[in-house]
Steps between C-alpha positions, in 0.01 A plus 500: 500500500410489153313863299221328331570567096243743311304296287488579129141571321434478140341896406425672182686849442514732214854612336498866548875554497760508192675144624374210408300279773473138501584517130196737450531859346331840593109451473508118568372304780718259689495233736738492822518313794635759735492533923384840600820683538569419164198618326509790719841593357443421133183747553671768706748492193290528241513213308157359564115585609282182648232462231257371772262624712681448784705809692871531420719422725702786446231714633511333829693654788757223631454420855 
């Protein structure tokens, strides 16, 4: 039996952290195309903040 793969989404983040994201800086917006887990770890670690109205996913309790 096969584990389906996560699918990656294109989603807009803000550099907060002091390493360079997706060749962006502190205070830039970026572009990545991310599964869940991964965005949820990039957030959890402080790199980046979703710039869009939808919730993080780091503020979502894993089932």
């Amino acid at each position: 039996m096969r584990i389906p793969r996560e699918v990656e989404k294109p989603r807009e983040f803000e550099v907060i952290g002091p390493k360079v994201v997706g060749g962006k800086t502190r205070g830039e917006r970026v572009t990545l195309a991310l599964t869940d887990a991964q965005e949820r770890a990039l957030i959890e670690a402080g790199h980046v903040r979703p710039v869009s109205d939808r919730p993080s996913l780091a503020d979502k309790k894993e089932d």
